[in-house]
N, C-alpha and C positions, 0 to 999 in steps of 0.2 A: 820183545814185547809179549805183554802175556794179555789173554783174551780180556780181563776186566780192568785193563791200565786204561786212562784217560789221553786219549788221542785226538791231537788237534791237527784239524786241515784245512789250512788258509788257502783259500779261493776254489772253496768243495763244489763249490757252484760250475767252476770252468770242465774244462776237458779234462785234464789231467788230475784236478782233485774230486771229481764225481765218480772218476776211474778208482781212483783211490780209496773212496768211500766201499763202491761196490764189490771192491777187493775184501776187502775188509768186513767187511758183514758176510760176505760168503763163507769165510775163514772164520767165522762164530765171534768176532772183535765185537762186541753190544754198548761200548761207552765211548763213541764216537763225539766229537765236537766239531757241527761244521754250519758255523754262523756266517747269519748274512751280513751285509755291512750294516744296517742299521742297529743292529747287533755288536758286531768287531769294527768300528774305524781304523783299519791298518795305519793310514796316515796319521791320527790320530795317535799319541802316545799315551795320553790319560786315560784314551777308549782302550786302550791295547793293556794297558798297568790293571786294570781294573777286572776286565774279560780274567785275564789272569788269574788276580785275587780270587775273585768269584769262582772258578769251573776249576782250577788247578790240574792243568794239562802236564801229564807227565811225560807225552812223548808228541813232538811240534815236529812236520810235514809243510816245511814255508814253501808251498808252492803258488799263492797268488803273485800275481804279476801282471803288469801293462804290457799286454806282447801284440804283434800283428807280421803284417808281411813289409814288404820293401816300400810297398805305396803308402803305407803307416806310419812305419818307420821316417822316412823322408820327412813325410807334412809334419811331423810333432818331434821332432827329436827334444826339445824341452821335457816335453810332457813326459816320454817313457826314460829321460833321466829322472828328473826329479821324484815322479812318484814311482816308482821303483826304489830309491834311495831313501824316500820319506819311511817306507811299509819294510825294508830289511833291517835301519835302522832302529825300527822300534819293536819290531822283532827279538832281533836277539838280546836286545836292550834287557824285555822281559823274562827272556828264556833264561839270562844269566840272573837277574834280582830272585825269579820264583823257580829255581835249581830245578831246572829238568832235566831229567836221564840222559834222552839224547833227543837231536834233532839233526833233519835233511832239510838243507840248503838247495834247492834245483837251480842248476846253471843250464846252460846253452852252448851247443855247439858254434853255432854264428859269433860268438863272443871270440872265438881263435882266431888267429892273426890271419890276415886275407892272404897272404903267399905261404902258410903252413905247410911244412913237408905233407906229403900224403902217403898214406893215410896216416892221420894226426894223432900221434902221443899226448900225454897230459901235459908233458915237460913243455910243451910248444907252446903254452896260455906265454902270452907277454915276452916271448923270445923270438918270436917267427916275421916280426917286422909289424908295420902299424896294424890297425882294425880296420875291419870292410865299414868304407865309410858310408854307406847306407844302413848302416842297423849301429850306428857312431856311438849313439846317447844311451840306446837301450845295452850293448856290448859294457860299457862304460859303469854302469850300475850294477852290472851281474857281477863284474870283474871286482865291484867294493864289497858285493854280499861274499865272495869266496874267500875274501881279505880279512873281513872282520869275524867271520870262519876260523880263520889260521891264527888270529890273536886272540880271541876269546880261548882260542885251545889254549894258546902258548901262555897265557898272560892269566886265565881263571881255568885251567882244565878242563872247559865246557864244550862234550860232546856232541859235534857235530859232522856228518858224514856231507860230501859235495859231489851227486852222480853230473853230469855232463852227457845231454841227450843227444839224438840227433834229429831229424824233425820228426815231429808225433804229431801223427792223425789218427781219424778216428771218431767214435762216440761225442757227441758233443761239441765236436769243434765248429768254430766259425765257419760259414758259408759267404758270408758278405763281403763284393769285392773290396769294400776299405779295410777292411779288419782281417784277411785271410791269411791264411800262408800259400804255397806252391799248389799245392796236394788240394784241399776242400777246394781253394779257389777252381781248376782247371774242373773237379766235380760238377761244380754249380754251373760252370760254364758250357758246357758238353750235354748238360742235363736239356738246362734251358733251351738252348742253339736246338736239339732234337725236337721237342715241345712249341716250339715255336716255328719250324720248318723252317730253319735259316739255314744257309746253303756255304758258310763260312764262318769260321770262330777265329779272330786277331787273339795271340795273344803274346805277352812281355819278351822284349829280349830277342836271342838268336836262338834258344832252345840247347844253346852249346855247354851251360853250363850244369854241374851233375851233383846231386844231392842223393843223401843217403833219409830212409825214412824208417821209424817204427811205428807199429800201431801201438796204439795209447792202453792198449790192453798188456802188454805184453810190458811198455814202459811203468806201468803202474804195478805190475810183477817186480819187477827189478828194485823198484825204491822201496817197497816192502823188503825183499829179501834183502838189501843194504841195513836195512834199519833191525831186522833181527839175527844178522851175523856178527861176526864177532870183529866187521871191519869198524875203529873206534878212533877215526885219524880224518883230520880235514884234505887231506891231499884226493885230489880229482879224482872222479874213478868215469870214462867214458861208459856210455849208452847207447848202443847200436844193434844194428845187423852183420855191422861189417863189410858191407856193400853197397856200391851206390849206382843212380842211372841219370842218363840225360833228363835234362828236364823234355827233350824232343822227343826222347822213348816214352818216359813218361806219359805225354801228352797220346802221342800214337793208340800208349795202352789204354789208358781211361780212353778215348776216342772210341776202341773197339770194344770197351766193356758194357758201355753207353750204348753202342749201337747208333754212333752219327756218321751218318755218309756223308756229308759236305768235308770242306777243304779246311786247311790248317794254313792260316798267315801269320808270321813273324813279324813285328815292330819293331825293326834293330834302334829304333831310336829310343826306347826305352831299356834301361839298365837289367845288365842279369846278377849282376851283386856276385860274388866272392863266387870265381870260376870252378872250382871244385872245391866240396865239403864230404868227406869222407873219413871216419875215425876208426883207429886201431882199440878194437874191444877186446884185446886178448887180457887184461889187466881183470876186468868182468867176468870173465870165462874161464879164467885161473882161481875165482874166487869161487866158480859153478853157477854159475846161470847164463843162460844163450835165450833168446828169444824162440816165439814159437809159430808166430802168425806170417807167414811170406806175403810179402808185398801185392800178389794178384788177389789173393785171399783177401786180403786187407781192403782191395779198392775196391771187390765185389760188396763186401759188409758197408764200406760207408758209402757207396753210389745207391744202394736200399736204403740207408737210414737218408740221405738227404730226398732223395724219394718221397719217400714217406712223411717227412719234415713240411715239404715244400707241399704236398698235399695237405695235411694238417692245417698250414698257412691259408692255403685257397678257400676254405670252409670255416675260418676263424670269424 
């Protein structure tokens, strides 16, 4: 990509494409395209054919998506099929009609098969036994966006790269407990409980199960550097650290970064979804790039920014 090409970032708004944005302006990129919906209709085909026509994006970053955590996923698995399916559909629909250079497809870790060897090769997508059926609908959608990746290549040539993350927090992310993931949720939670002098914090599951995380900064590195190397192939390439923790470490650590003295309750009646999620990133690392933010570092930065958020919030 060179600094005056026309760059599109579907869902510039969320976490992960606002990270993208501000990658990108740092790095002197000055012809950024990051419309709101009333602007882009993803779902929308006519709105998406048209945006197109109009602004001619030479290099598409499809990172909007319907995503949440386990209690999300559950209540709507309609919802993050379908519009997930609606918005990659017309996506690439456009990208191959108005001939762009190249484009990233963002998948998900959570889409690999719930008993996946560990830690997880790319080869393991759709050979490792069925999908963690708590993230059913949404796994289900990413696994058509990576599909219609590999035939647009085979079938029109049309460049596109598919990194596979593993969970990204961070800047901008969700705090709300319907919408969160692992990571902001137990934040918001530990914040609060402190704030409010509560003297215990319940939360999901046994804590036995073990997730690997990036910061959204570091993840937002990497799909830049995919898109200006010279990898030009839809075949998966993992996102990580390469290391994973209990979600019961986890919680411990945020615990004592928070500074809550009260006690930690487990709900074994509520699901821990896919017992270890852990990916081999040496494919990434072979191509030269390793992340830079370590996990403490990472939870000090975003336990300030929801801080600071939730103050914001008090005085709106």
């Amino acid at each position: 990509m060179e600094q005056g090409n026309k760059i599109l970032i579907t869902g510039s708004s969320g976490m992960v494409g606002s990270a993208l944005s501000r990658c990108l302006s740092k790095s002197g990129f000055t012809n950024l395209l990051t419309p709101e919906r009333i602007e882009l209709d993803l779902q929308n085909y006519s709105s998406v054919d048209n945006y197109f026509s109009k602004n001619k994006p030479e290099y598409v970053f499809m990172v909007a998506a319907k995503v949440g955590g386990i209690a999300a996923n559950i209540s709507d698995p309609v919802g993050f099929l379908e519009e997930n399916l609606d918005l990659e559909l017309n996506l690439f629909k456009a990208c191959y009609k108005h001939k762009t250079k190249k484009n990233l497809f963002l998948g998900s870790s959570c889409i690999y098969p719930g008993n996946a060897p560990q830690p997880i090769r790319e080869e393991c997508l759709m050979t490792g036994g069925p999908l963690e059926p708590t993230n059913e609908g949404y796994a289900l959608s990413k696994i058509v966006g990576l599909n219609l990746a590999k035939y647009y290549y085979a079938q029109y040539s049309m460049n596109t790269v598919c990194p596979m993350p593993c969970n990204i927090y961070g800047t901008n992310d969700h705090f709300e407990s319907s919408k969160s993931h692992v990571l902001p949720a137990l934040i918001s939670k530990f914040v609060n409980a402190k704030d409010d002098c509560l003297e215990e914090v319940v939360l999901w599951g046994t804590g036995i199960a073990r997730r690997e995380f990036i910061h959204v900064e570091d993840a937002a590195k990497a799909l830049i550097f995919l898109m200006n190397s010279n990898y030009n192939q839809p075949d998966i390439v993992n996102i990580g650290y390469g290391s994973d923790i209990s979600i019961h470490e986890l919680a411990e650590l945020i615990k004592m970064k928070v500074g809550f003295t009260g006690e930690i309750s487990w709900d074994s009646t509520k699901p821990d979804g896919m017992l270890r999620r852990c990916m081999d990133v040496s494919k990434m690392r072979n191509l030269g790039y390793s992340p830079s933010i370590s996990l403490q570092k990472g939870i000090e930065k975003t336990i300030k920014e929801y801080i600071k958020l939730k103050h914001k919030r008090k005085f709106e």
